[in-house]
C-alpha positions as CSV (number, residue, x, y, z in Angstrom):
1,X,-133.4,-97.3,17.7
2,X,-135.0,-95.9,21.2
3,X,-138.7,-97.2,21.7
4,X,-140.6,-94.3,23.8
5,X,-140.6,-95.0,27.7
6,X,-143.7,-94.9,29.6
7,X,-144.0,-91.9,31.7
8,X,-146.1,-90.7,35.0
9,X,-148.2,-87.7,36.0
10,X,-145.1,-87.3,38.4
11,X,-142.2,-87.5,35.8
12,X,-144.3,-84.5,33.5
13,X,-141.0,-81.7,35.2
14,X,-138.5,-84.7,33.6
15,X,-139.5,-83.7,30.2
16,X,-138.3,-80.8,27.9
17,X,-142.0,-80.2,26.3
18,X,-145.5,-82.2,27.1
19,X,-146.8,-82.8,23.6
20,X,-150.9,-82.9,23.2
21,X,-152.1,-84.7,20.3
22,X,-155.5,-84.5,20.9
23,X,-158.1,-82.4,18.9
24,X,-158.0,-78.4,19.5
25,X,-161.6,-78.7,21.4
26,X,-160.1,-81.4,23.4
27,X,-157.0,-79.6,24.0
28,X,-159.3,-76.3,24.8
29,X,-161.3,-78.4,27.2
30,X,-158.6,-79.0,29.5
31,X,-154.6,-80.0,28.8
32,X,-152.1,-80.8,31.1
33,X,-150.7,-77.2,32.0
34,X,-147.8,-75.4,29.8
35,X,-148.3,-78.5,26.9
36,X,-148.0,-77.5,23.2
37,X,-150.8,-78.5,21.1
38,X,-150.1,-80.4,18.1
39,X,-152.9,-82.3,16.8
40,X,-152.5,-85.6,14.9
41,X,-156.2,-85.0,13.9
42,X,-158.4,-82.4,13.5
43,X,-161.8,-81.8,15.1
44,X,-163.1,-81.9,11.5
45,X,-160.8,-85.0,10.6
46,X,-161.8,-86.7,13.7
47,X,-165.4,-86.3,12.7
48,X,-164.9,-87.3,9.2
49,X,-163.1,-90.3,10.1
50,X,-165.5,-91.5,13.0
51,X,-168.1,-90.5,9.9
52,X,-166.5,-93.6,7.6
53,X,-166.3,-95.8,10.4
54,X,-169.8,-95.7,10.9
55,X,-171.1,-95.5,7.3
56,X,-168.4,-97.7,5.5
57,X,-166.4,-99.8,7.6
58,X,-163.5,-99.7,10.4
59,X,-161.1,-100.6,8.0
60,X,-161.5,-98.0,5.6
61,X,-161.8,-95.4,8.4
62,X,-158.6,-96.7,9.7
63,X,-157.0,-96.0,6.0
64,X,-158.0,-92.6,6.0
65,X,-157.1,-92.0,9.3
66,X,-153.7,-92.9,9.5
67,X,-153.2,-91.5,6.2
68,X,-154.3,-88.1,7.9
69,X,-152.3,-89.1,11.3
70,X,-149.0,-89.3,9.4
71,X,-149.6,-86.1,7.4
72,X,-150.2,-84.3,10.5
73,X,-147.1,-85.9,12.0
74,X,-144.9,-84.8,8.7
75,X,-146.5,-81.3,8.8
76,X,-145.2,-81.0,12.9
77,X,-141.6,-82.7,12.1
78,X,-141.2,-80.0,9.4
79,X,-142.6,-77.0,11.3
80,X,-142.8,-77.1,15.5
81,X,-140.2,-79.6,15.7
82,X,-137.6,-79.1,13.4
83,X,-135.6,-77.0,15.3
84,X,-135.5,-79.6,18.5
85,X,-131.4,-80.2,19.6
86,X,-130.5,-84.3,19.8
87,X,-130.7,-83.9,23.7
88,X,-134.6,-82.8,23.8
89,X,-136.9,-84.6,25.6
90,X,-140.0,-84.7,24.7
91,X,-143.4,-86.5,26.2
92,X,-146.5,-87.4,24.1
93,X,-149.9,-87.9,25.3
94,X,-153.2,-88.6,24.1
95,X,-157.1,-89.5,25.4
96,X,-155.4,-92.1,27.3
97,X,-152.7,-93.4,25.5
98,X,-153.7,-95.0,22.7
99,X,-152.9,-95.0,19.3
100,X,-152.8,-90.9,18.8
101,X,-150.1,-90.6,21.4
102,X,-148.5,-93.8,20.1
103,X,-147.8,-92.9,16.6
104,X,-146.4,-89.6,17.2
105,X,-144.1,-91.4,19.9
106,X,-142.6,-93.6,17.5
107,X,-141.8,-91.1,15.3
108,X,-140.3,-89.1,17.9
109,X,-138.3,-91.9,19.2
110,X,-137.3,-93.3,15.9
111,X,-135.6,-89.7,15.3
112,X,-133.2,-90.2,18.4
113,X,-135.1,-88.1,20.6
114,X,-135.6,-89.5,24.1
115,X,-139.6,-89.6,23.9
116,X,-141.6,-90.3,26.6
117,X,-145.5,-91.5,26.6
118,X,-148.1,-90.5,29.4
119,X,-149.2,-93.9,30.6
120,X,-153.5,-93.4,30.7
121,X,-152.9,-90.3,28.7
122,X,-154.9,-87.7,29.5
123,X,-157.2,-89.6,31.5
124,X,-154.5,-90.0,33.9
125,X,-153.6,-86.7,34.5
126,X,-157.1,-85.6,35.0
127,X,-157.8,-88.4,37.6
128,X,-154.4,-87.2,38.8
129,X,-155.2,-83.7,38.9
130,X,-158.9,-84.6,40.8
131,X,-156.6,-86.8,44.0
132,X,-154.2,-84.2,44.2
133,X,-156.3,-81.5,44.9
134,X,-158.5,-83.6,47.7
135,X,-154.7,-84.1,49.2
136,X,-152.4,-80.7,48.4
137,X,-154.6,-78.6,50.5
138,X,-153.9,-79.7,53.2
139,X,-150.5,-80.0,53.2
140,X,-149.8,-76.5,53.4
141,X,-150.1,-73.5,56.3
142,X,-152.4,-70.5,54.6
143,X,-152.3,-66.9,55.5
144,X,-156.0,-65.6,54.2
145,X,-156.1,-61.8,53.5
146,X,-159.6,-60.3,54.6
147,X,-160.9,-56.7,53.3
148,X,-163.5,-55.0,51.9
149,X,-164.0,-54.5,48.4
150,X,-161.2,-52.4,47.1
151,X,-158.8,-52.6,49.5
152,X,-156.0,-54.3,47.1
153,X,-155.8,-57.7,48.3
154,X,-155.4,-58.4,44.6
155,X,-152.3,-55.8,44.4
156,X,-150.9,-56.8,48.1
157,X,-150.6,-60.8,46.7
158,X,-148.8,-59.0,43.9
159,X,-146.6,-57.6,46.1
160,X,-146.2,-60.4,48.5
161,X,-144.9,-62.7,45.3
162,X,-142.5,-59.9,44.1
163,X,-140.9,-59.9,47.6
164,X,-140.6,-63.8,47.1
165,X,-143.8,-65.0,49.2
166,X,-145.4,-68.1,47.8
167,X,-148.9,-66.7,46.8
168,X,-152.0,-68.5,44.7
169,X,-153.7,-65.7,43.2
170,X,-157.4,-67.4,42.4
171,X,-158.7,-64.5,40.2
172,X,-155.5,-64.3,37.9
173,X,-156.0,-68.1,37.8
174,X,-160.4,-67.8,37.0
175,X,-159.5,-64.8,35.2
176,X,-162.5,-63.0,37.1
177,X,-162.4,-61.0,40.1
178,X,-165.3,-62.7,41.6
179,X,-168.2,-60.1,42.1
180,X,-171.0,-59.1,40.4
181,X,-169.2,-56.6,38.2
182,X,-165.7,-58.8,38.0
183,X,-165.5,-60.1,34.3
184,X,-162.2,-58.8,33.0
185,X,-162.8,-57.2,29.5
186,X,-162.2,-59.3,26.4
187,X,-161.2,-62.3,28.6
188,X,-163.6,-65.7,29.3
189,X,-162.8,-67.8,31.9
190,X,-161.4,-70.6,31.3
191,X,-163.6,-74.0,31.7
192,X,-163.5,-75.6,35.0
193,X,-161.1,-78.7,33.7
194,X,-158.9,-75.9,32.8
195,X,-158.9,-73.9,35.8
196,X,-158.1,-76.8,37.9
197,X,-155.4,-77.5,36.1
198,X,-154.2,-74.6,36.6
199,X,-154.6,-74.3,39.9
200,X,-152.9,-78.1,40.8
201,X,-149.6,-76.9,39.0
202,X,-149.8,-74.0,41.3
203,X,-150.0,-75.8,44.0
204,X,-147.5,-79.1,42.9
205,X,-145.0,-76.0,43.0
206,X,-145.2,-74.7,46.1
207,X,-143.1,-76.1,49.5
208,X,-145.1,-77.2,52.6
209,X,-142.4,-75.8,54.6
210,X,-143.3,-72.3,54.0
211,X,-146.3,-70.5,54.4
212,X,-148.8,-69.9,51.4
213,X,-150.6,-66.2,51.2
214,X,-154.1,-66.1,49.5
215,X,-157.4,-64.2,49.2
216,X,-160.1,-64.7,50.9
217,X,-163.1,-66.2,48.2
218,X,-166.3,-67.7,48.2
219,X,-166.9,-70.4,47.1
220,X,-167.3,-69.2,43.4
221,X,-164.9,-67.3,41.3
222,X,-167.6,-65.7,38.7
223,X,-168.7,-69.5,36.7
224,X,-165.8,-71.1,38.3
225,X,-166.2,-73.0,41.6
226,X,-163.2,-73.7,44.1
227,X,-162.6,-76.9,45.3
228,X,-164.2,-78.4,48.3
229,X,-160.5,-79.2,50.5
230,X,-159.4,-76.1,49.1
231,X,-162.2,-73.7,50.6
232,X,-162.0,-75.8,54.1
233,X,-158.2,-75.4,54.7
234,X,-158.6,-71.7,53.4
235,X,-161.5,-71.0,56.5
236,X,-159.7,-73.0,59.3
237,X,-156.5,-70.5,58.6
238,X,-155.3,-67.3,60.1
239,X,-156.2,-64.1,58.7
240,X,-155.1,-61.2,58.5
241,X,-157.7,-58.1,57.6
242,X,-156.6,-55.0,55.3
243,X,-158.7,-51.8,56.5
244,X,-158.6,-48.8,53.8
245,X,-160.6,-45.3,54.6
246,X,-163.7,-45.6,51.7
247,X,-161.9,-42.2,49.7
248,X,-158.8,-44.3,49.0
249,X,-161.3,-47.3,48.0
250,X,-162.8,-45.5,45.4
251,X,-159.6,-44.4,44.3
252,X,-158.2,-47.7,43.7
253,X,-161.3,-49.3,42.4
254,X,-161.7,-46.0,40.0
255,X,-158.4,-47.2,38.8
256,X,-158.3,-50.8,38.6
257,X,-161.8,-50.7,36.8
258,X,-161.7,-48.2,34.0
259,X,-163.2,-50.2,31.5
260,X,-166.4,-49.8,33.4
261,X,-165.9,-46.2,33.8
262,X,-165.2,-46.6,29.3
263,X,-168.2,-48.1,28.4
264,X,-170.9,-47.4,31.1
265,X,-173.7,-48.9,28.8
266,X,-171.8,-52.1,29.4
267,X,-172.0,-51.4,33.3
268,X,-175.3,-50.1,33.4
269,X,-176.4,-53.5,31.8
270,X,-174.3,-55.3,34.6
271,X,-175.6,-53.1,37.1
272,X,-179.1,-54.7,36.1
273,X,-178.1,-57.7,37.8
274,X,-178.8,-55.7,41.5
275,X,-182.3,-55.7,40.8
276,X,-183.4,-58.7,42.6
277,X,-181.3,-57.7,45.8
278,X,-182.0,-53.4,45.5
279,X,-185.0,-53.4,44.1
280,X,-185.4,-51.7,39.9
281,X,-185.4,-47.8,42.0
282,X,-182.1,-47.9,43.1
283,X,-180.2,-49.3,40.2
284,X,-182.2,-46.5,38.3
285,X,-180.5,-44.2,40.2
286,X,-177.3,-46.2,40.3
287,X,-177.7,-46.4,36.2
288,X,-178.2,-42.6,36.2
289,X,-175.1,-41.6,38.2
290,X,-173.1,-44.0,35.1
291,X,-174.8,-42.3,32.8
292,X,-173.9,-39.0,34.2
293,X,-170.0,-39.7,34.5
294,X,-170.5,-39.8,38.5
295,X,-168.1,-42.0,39.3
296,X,-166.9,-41.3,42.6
297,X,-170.5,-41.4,44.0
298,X,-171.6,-44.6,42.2
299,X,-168.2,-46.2,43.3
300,X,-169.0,-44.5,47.2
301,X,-172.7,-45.8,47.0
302,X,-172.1,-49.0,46.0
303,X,-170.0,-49.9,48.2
304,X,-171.8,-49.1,51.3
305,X,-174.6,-50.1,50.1
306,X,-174.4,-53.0,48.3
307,X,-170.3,-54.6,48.3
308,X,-169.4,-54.2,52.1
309,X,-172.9,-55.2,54.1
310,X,-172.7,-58.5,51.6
311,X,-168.6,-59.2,51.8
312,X,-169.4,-58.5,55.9
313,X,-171.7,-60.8,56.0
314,X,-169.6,-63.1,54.1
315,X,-166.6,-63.6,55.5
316,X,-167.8,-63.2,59.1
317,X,-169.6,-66.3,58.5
318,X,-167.4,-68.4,56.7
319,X,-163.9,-67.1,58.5
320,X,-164.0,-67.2,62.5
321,X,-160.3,-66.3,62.9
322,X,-160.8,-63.3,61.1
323,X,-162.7,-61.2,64.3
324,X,-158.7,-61.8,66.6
325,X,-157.2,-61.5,63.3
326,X,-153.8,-58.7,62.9
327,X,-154.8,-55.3,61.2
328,X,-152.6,-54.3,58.2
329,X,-153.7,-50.3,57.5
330,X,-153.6,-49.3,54.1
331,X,-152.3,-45.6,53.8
332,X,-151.8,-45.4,49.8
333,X,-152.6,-47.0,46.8
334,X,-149.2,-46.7,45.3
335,X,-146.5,-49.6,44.6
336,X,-143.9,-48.7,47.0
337,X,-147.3,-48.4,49.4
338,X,-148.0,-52.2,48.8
339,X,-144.7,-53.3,49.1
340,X,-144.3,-51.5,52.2
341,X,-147.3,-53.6,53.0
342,X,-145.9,-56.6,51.5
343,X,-142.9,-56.4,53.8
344,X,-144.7,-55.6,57.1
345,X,-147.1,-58.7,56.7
346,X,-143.7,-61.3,56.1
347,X,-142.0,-59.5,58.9
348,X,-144.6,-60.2,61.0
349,X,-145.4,-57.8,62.5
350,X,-148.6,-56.2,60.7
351,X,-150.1,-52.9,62.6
């Protein structure tokens, strides 16, 4: 029968299916990106089991263990996995490739499946994951879109990706829109294993040969924080600055925001986090226009009074090629507006 081969971090795009047999808190922790969990033990079996070992002995806690391990194992053969064809391939992987990953593996392998197992497990890819994203950076040419708050450089990546751009959205990847007011409703972030993660496969995928178009962030996306290498090659790029009249702002941010606009308890609470920099008077009166369904004013005031004085002062700092950088006008907030867009800034010749 075939014994499972021993696999890399850089053989993952060989396999059919990465295979996590870790706990679900591990798995939720961090995973190696688009794996399937399928846990050979439980948080709550892992605990009873370390439990015996402690209290009993290791060799009882082994008993019970495995006895749990290969029910686990049955319960995946006859559910996720019994559908597989002859010719799937999958890989298995555990903490770091011990006797979790191993057992599964086996099984797999003893089946006929070709069956590969992550060498260092999980600890691997994560040290993997941690090099590549010192390295990956660098390897590529970045185009950094500058603009004032609602401006859609969110929608004009969109865009640029649809038109077949190679684009790393950061907020679809934190799952925040990185301001004060930016939590998306009735989504965390992920933790910051998991959003790097993330972020490496993005970046493992693209080609150096062509370039890559990204927003311009700080160095914090809500909890999440960015790489170091990542930030640097981001402010040593070329820019290029969106510029939007402040109506059509408010239109698009009126838009892209209604939850706050829903539930303006929820943003009068967020708006309490101003305070410190606007003093409790103004977010009073900026609590009072929510409260009143004054949207367009809140949305007008806040930006000029709070968004755009801090973004200037922002990205002037941290981006010098932004003051010779090309001007692309926003004119409409539209789709066929921001593909227009989309194809001005690849033909190169924004306005």
């Amino acid at each position: 029968m075939r014994e499972p081969a021993p696999a890399t971090v850089a053989q993952l795009a060989e396999f059919d299916e990465v295979i996590d047999v870790r706990s679900e808190s591990e798995f939720a922790a961090d995973h190696v990106s688009g794996a399937s969990s399928c846990p050979v033990l439980s948080d709550e079996e892992r605990a009873r089991v370390g439990t015996i070992h402690r209290q009993r002995s290791p060799f009882e806690a082994r008993k019970i263990g495995s006895a749990l391990v290969a029910a686990n194992i049955s319960r995946h053969l006859a559910g996720r996995f019994l559908d597989r064809p002859r010719e799937w391939r999958p890989l298995v992987y555990c903490w770091r490739g011990g006797q979790r990953s191993g057992a599964v593996a086996h099984v797999l392998a003893e089946i006929g499946w070709h069956t590969g197992r992550l060498a260092g497990g999980y600890r691997a890819y994560r040290r993997a994951v941690i090099d590549d994203l010192e390295r990956l950076p660098g390897a590529f040419t970045w185009r950094v879109f500058c603009g004032l708050t609602g401006t859609g450089k969110s929608l004009l990546l969109r865009a640029l990706a649809a038109a077949g751009a190679q684009v790393l959205d950061l907020e679809s990847l934190a799952a925040h829109r990185g301001s004060v007011l930016g939590a998306l409703p009735g989504e965390r972030q992920p933790p910051q294993k998991l959003f790097e993660s993330r972020l490496w496969r993005q970046l493992s995928r693209f080609d150096p040969a062509r370039p890559v178009h990204v927003e311009a962030e700080s160095r914090r996306i809500g909890a999440l924080g960015l790489p170091g290498r990542l930030v640097d090659a981001m402010r040593a790029a070329g820019c290029v600055r969106i510029e939007a009249p402040v109506a059509l702002r408010v239109a698009l941010l009126r838009r892209e925001y209604p939850h706050l606009t829903e539930e303006p308890a929820a943003l009068a609470a967020g708006l309490d986090a101003l305070v410190p920099l606007h003093g409790r008077e103004r977010v009073n009166h900026w609590q009072a226009l929510a409260a009143a369904g004054e949207w367009d004013e809140l949305t007008r005031e806040l930006l000029e009074r709070h968004y755009d004085p801090a973004y200037s002062r922002a990205i002037n700092r941290h981006y010098p090629a932004l003051s010779s950088a090309p001007k692309l006008q926003l004119e409409k907030i539209d789709e066929e507006a921001f593909a227009a867009v989309a194809r001005e800034c690849l033909a190169g010749a924004p306005r």
